[in-house]
C-alpha positions as CSV (number, residue, x, y, z in Angstrom):
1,X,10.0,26.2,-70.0
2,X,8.3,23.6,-68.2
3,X,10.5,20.7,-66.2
4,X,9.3,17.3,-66.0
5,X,9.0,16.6,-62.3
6,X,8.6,13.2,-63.1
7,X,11.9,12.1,-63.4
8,X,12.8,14.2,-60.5
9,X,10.5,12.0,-58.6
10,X,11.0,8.7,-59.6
11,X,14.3,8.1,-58.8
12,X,13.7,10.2,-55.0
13,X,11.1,7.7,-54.4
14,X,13.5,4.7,-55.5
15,X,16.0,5.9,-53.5
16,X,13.5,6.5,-50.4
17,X,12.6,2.9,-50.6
18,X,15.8,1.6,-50.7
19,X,16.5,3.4,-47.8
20,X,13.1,2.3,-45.8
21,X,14.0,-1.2,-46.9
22,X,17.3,-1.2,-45.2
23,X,16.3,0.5,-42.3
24,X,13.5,-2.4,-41.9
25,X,15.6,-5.0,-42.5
26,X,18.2,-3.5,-40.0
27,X,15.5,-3.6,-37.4
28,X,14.4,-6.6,-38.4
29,X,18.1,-8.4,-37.7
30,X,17.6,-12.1,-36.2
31,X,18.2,-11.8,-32.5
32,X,20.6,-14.3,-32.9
33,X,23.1,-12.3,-34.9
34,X,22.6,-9.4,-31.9
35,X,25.4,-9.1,-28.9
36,X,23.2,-9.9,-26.0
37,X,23.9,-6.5,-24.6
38,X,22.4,-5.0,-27.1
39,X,19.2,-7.7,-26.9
40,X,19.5,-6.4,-23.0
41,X,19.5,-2.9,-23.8
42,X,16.3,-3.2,-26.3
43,X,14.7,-5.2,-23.4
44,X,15.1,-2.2,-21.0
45,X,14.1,0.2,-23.4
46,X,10.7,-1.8,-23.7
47,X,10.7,-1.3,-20.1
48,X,10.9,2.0,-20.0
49,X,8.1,2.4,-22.5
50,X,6.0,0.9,-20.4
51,X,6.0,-2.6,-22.7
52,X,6.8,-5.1,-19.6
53,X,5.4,-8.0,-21.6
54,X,7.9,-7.1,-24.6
55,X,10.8,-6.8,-22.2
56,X,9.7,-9.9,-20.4
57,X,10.0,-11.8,-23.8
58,X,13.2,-9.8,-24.5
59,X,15.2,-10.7,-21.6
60,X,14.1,-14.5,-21.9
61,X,15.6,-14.4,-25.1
62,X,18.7,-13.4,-23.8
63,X,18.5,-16.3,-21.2
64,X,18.0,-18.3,-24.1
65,X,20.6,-17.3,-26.7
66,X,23.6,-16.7,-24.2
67,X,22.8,-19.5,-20.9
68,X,25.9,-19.2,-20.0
69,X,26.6,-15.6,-19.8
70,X,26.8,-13.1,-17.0
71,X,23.6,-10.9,-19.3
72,X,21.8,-14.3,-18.9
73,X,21.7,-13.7,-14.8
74,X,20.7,-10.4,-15.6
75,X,18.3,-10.9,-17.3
76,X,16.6,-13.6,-15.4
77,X,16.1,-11.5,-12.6
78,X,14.9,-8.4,-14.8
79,X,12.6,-11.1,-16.8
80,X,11.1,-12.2,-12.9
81,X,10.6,-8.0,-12.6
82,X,8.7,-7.2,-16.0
83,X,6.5,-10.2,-15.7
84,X,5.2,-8.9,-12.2
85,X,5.3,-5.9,-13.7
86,X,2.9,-7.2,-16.4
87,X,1.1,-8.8,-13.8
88,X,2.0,-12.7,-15.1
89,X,2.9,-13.5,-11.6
90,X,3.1,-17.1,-11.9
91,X,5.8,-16.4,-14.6
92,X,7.4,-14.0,-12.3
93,X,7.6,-16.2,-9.4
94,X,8.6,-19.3,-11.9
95,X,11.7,-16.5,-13.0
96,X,12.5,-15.9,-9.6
97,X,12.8,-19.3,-8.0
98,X,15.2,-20.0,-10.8
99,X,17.6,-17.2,-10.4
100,X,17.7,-18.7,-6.1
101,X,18.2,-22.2,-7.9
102,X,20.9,-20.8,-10.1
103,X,22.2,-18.1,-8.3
104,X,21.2,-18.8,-4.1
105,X,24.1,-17.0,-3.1
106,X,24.0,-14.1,-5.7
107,X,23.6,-10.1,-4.5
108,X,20.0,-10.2,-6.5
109,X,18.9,-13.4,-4.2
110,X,17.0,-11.3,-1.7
111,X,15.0,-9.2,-4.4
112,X,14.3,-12.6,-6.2
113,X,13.2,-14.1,-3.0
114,X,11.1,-10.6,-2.3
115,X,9.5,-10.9,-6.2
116,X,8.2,-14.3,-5.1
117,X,6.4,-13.1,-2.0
118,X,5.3,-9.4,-3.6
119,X,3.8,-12.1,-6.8
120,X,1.4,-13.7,-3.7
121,X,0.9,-10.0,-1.9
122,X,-0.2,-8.2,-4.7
123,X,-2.9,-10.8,-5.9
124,X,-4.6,-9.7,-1.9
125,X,-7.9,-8.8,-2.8
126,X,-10.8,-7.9,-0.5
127,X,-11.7,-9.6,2.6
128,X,-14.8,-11.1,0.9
129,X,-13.0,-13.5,-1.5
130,X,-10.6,-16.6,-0.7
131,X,-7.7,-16.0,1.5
132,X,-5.4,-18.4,0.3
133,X,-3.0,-16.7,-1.4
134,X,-2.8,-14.1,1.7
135,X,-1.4,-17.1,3.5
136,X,1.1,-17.8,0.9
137,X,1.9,-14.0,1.0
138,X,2.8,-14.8,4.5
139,X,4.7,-17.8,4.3
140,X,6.6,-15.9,1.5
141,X,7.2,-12.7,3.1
142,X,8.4,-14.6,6.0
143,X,11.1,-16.1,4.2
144,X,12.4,-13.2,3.2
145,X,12.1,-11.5,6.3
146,X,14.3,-15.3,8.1
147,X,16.5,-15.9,5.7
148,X,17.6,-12.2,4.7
149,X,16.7,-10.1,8.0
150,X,19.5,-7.9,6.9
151,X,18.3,-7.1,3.4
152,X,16.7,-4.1,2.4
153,X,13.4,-5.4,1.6
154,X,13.2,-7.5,4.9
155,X,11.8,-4.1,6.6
156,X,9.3,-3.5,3.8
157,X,8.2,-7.7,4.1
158,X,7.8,-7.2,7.8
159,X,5.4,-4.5,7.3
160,X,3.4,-6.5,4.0
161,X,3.5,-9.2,7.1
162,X,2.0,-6.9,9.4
163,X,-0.6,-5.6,6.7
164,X,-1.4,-9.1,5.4
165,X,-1.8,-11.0,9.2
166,X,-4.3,-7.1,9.4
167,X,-6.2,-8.4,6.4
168,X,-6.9,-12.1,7.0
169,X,-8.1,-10.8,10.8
170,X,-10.5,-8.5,8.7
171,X,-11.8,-11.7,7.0
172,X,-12.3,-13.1,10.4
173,X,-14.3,-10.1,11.8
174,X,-16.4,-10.1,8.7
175,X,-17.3,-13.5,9.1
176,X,-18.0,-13.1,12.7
177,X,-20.3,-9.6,12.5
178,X,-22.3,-11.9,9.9
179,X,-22.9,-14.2,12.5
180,X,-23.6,-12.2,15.3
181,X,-26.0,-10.0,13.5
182,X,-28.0,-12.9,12.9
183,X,-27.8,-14.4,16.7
184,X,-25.6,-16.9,15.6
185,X,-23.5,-16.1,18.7
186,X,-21.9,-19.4,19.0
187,X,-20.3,-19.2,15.6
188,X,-19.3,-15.6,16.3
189,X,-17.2,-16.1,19.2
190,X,-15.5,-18.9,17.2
191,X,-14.5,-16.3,15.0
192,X,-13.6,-13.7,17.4
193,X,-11.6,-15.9,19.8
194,X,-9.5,-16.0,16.1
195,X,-8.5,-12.5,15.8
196,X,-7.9,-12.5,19.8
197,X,-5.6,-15.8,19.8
198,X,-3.9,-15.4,16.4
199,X,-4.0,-12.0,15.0
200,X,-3.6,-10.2,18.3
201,X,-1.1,-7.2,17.1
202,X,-3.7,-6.4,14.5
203,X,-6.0,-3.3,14.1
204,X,-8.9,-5.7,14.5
205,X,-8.3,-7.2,18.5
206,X,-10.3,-3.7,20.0
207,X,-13.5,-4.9,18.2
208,X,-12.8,-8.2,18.6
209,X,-12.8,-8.1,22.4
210,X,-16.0,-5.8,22.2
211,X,-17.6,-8.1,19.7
212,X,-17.0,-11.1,22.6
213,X,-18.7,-8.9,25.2
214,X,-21.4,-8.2,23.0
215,X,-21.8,-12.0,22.0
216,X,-21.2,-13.7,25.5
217,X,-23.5,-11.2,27.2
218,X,-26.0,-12.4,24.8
219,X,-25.9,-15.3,25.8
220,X,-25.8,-15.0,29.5
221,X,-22.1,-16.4,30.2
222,X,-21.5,-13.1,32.1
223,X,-18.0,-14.3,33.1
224,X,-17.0,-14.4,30.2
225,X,-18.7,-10.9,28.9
226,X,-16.6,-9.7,32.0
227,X,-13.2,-11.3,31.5
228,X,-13.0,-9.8,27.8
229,X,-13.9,-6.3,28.7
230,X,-11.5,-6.6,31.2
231,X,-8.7,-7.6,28.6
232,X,-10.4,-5.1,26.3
233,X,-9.8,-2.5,29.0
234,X,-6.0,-3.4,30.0
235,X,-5.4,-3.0,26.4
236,X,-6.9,-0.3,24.9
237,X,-8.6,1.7,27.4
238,X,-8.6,4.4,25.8
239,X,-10.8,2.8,22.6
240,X,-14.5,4.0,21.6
241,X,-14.7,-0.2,21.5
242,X,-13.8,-0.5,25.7
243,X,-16.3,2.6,26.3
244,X,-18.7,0.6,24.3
245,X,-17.9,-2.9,26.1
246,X,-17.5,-0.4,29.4
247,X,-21.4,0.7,29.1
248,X,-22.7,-2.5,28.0
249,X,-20.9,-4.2,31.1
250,X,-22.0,-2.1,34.0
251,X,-25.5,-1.8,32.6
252,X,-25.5,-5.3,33.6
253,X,-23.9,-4.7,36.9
254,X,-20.5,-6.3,35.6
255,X,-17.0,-4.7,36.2
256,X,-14.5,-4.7,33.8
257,X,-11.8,-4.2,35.9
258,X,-10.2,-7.6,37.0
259,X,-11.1,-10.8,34.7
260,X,-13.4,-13.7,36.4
261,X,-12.0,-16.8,37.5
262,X,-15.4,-18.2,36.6
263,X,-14.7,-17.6,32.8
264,X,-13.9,-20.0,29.9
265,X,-10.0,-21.1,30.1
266,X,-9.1,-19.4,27.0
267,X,-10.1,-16.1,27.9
268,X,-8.4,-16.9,32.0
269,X,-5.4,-17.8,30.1
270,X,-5.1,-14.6,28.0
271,X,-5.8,-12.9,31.2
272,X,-3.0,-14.2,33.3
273,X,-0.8,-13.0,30.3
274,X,-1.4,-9.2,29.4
275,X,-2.8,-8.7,33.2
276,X,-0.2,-10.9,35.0
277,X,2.9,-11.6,32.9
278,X,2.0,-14.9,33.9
279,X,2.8,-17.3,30.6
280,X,2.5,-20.9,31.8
């Protein structure tokens, strides 16, 4: 005896859609009629996914349905984190400077003060672009590092300070190899005297001070050749740079042991200091 399958399957496949059609219409629930935990809690799990432009728009909305609620500060600060996360750092930063607006005094201020200055570090790209936004990284990481020095992201901004001061020197050297390599010495020193004056704890001042050497010897202002080995020297002595400076120097019959009085009043004056203690 055969059975008819058919009406075994016809109502299965009613009832299967029924049961899809709920289930999408479940998931499909107005945010508004959702607790904003739960609007929280999808927001996260987008997060986790890997979806930081889905959470960022999640946690907005919870900002948006419930102003006035304590998952409304939450998620301000968690929307500033997914959009950097997504890489929308102008959002990020917009996110974060109103969660200090609203909330200046809150436990989260120093990580929404740090999300504005990572926004600029993280947009650092290689010395052969612009450097303006390394110098809002700066100004930014600085604030953090002022106005929360005991925070625990003021240690990790002081060392983005150190590694973004180390990158606009490297701009500064690039520009100033350029010019020295075609005997534009003038312009190199410019350059140079940068890295020296204003970028002095950076990995770059070694080459810098041989680069000066190189560049004043060049040009015949000896003195000057002479004084910046001789800071080269009682600085880094031990640097392949000072042997450099060291054997261009007394190829020339110079000495790069004392500076010369004779030499520009920049180079005397940074002298006096790391030679003399001497800062007035």
């Amino acid at each position: 005896m055969r059975m008819n399958t058919s009406k075994i399957i016809w109502p299965l496949l009613v009832v299967s859609f029924v049961v899809s059609s709920c289930g999408q219409a479940e998931k499909e629930a107005p945010l508004a009629d959702q607790p904003p935990q739960q609007i929280f809690e999808s927001a996260e799990a987008e997060l986790a996914r890997g979806k930081a432009d889905n959470a960022a728009v999640l946690f907005a909305d919870v900002e948006r349905l419930y102003p006035y609620s304590e998952w409304a500060k939450r998620a301000l600060i968690m929307s500033a984190f997914s959009n950097h996360q997504d890489g929308n750092y102008e959002q990020s930063r917009a996110d974060a400077q109103r969660y200090l607006d609203f909330y200046p005094a809150d436990q989260d201020a120093p990580y929404a003060q740090y999300l504005m200055a990572l926004s600029f570090y993280d947009q650092i790209d290689d010395v052969s672009r612009d450097q303006g936004v390394t110098f809002q990284a700066l100004q930014a990481l600085r604030t953090v590092i002022e106005r929360y020095p005991d925070s625990e992201y003021a240690t990790t901004s002081l060392l983005k300070f150190d590694l973004a001061l180390d990158h606009l020197a490297g701009k500064e050297m690039e520009i100033g190899r350029y010019y020295l390599k075609r005997g534009h010495f003038g312009a190199a020193i410019n350059r140079f005297r940068v890295v020296v004056e204003e970028f002095q704890t950076t990995s770059h001042t070694p080459e810098a001070l041989h680069r000066l050497v190189e560049s004043y010897l060049s040009l015949g202002l000896t003195a000057d050749a002479q004084t910046a080995g001789a800071i080269l020297g009682h600085n880094f002595a031990a640097s392949d740079w000072f042997k450099d400076s060291h054997v261009l120097l007394t190829g020339q019959g110079l000495s790069t042991e004392a500076g010369d009085r004779r030499a520009t009043k920049w180079l005397r004056t940074i002298w006096r200091r790391v030679a003399k203690g001497q800062w007035l």
